[in-house]
Backbone as CSV, one residue per row, in Angstrom:
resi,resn,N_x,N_y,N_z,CA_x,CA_y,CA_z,C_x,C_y,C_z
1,UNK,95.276,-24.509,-28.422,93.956,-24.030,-28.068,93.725,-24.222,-26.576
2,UNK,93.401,-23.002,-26.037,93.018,-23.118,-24.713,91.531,-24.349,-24.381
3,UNK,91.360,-24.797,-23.125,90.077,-25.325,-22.929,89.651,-24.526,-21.562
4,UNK,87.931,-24.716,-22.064,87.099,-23.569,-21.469,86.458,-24.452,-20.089
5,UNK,86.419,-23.870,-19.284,85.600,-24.672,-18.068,84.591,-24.819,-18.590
6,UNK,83.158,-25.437,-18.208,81.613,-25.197,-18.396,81.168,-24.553,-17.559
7,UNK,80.306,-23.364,-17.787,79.611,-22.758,-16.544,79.325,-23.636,-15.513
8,UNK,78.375,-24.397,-15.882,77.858,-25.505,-14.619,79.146,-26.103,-13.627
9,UNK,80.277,-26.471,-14.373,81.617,-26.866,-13.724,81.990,-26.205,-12.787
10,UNK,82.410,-24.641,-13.799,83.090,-23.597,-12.481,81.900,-23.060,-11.593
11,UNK,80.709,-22.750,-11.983,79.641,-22.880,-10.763,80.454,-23.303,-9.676
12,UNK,79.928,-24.836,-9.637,79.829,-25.966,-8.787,80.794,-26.041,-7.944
13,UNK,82.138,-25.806,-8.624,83.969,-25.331,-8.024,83.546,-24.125,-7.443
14,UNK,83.312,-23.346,-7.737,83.339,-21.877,-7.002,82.437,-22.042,-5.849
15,UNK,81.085,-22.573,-5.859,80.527,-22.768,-4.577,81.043,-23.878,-3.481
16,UNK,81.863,-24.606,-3.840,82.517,-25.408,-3.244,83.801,-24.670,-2.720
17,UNK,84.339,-23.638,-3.044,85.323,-23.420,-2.589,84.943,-22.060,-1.712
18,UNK,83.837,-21.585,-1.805,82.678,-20.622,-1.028,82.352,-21.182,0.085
19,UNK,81.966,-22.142,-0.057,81.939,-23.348,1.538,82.584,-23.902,2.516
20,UNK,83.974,-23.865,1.875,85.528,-24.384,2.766,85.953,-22.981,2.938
21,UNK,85.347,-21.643,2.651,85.657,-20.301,3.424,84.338,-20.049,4.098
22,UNK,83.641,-20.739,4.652,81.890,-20.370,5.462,81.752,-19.296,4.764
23,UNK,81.461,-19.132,3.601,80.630,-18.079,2.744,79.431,-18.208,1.975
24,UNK,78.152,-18.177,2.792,77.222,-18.553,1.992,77.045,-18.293,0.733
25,UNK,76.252,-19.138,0.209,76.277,-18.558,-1.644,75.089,-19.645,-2.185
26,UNK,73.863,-19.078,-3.371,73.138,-19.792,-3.406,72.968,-19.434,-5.066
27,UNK,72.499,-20.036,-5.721,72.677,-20.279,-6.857,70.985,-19.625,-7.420
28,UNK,71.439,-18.105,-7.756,69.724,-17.486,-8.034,69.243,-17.907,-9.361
29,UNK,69.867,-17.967,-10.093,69.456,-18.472,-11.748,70.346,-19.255,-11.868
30,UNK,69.750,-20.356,-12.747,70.684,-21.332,-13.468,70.316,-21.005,-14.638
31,UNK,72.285,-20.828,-15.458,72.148,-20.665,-16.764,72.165,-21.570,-17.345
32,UNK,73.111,-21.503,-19.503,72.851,-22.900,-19.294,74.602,-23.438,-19.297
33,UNK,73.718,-24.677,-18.621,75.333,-25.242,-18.285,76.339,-25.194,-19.096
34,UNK,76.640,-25.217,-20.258,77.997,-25.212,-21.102,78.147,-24.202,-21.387
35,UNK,77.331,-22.858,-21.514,78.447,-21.590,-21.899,77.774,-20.412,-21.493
36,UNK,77.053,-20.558,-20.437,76.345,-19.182,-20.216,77.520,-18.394,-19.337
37,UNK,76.977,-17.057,-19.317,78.145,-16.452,-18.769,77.594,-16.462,-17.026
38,UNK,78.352,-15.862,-16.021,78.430,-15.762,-14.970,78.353,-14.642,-13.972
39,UNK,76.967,-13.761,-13.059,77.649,-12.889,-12.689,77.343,-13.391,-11.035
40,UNK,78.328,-12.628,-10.414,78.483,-12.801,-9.065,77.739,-11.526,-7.795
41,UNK,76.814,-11.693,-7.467,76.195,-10.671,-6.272,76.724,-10.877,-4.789
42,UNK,77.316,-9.800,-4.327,77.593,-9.977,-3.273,76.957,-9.054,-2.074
43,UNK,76.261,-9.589,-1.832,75.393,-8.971,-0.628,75.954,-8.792,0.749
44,UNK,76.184,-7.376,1.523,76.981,-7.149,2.117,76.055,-7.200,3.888
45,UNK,74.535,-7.574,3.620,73.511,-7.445,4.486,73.848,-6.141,5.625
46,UNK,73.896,-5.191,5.119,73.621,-4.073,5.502,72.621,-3.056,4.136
47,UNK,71.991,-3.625,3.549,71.636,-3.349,2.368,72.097,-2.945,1.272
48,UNK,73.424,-3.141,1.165,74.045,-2.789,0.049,74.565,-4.326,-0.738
49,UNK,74.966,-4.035,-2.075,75.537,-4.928,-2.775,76.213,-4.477,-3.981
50,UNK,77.323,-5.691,-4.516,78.159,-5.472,-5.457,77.708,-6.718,-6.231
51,UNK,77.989,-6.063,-7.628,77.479,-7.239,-8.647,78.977,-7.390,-9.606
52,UNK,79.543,-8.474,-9.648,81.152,-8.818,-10.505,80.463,-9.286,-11.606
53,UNK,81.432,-9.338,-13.209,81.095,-9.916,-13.753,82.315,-10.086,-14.480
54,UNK,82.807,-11.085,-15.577,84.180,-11.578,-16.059,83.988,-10.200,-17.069
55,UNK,85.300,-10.199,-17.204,85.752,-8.810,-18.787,86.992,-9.575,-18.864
56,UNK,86.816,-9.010,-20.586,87.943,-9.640,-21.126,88.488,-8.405,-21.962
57,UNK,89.931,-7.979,-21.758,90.707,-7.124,-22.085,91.201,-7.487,-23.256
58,UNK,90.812,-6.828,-24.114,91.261,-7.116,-25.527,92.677,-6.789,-25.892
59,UNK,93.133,-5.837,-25.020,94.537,-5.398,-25.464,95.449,-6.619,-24.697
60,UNK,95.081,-7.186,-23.552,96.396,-8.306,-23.567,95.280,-9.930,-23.470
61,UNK,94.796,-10.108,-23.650,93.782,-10.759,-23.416,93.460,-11.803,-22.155
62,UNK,93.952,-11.064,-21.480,93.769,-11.281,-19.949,92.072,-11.586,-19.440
63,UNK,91.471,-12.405,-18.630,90.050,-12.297,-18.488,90.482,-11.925,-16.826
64,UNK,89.237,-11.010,-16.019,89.359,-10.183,-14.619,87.534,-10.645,-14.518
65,UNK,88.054,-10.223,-13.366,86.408,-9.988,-12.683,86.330,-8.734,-12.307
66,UNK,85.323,-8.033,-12.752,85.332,-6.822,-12.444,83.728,-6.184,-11.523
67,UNK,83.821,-5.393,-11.321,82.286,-4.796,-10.643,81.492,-3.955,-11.600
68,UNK,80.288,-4.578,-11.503,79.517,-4.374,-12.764,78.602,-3.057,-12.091
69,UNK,78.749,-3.263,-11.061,77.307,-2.375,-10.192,77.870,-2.202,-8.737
70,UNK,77.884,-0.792,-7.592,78.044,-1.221,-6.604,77.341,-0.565,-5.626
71,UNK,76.037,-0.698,-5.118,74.677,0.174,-4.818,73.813,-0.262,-3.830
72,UNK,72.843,0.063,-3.502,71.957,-0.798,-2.505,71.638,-2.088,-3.238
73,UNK,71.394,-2.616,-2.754,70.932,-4.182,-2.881,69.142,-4.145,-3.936
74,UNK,68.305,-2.976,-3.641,67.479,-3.000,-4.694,67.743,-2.992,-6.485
75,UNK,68.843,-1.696,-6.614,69.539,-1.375,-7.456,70.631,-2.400,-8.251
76,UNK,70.859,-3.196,-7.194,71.808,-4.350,-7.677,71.070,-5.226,-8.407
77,UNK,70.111,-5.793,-7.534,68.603,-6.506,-8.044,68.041,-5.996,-9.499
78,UNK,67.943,-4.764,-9.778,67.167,-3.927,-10.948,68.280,-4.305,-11.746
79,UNK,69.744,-4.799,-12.182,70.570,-4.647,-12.661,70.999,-6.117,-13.065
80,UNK,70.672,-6.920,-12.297,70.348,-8.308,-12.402,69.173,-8.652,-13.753
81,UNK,68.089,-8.148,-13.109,67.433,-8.373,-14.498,67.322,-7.912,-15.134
82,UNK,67.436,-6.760,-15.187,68.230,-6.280,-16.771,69.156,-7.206,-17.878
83,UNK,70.157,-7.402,-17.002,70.847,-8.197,-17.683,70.063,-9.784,-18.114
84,UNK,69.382,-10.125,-17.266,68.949,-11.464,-17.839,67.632,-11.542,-18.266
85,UNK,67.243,-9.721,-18.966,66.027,-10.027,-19.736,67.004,-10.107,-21.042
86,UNK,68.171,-9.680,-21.128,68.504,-9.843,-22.666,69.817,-11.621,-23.063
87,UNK,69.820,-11.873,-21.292,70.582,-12.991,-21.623,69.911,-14.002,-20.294
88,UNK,68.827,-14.656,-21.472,68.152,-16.179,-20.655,69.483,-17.078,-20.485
89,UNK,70.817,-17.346,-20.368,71.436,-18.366,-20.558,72.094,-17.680,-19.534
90,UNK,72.161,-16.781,-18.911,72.878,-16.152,-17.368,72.830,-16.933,-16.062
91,UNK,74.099,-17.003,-15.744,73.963,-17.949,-14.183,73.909,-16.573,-13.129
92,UNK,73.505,-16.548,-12.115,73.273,-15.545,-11.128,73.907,-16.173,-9.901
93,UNK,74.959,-16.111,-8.801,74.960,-16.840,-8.030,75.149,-15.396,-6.775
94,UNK,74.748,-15.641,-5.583,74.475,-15.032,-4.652,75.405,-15.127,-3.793
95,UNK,76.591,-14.604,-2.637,76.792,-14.628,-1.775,76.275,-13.328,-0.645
96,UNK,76.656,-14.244,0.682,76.720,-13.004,1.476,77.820,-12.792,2.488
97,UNK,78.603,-11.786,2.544,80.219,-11.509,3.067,79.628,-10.340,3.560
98,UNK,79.883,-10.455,5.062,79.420,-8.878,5.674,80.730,-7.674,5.085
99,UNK,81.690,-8.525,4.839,83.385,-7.438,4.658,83.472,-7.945,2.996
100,UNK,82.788,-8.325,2.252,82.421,-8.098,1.044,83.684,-9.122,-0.018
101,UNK,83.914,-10.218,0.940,84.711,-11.308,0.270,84.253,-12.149,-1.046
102,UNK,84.553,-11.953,-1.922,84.093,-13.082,-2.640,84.918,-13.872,-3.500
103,UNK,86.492,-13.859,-3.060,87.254,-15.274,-3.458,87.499,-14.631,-4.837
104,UNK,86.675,-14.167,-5.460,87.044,-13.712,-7.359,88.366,-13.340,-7.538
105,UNK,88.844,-12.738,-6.382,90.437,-12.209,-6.779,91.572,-13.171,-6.653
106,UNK,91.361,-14.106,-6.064,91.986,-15.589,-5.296,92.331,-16.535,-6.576
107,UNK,93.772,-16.847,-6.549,94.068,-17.973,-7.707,93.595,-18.916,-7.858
108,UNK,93.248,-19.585,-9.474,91.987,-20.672,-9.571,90.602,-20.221,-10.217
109,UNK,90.744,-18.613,-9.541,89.278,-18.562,-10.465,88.958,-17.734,-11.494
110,UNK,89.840,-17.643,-12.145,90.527,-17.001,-13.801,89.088,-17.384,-14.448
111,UNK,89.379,-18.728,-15.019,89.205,-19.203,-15.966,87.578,-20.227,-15.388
């Protein structure tokens, strides 16, 4: 049996490792700590933004981060709560990467 990080865990790792690359990042909703899911906004401050969120591929069961949304920054926002009028247990975490970095593709942050 595999073991699962806790949201609150990989949070906390991911903004920590957001910080040792000077990438701001601020934590817009807290879900709840042991199993809420995770999505990632990346604000490009030219008014646009990309919103990631984990998928899990059923055919090899691989988990990715993928782009859920990729639009002005209002639209990203409208898409945000959407999602967390139907899931109160959603973590939201914020960066801002003018060249639209956000580490998700970088080994370590699978899981």
């Amino acid at each position: 049996m595999e073991a699962r990080l806790t949201a609150d865990f990989w949070v906390r790792a991911y903004l920590a490792r957001l910080g040792l690359a000077d990438i701001p990042a601020y934590v817009l909703h807290k879900g709840d700590p042991g199993a809420g899911a995770v999505l990632v906004k990346c604000a490009t401050l030219d008014g646009r933004a990309s919103l990631w969120q984990r998928s899990y591929d059923l055919m090899s069961g691989a988990r990715a981060w993928v782009v859920l949304k990729d639009d002005a920054e209002p639209e990203v926002d409208a898409a945000i709560r959407r999602q967390r009028s139907f899931d109160p247990d959603l973590w939201v975490i914020e960066i801002e990467s003018r060249t639209g970095r956000t580490l998700l593709d970088e080994e370590g942050l699978s899981d």
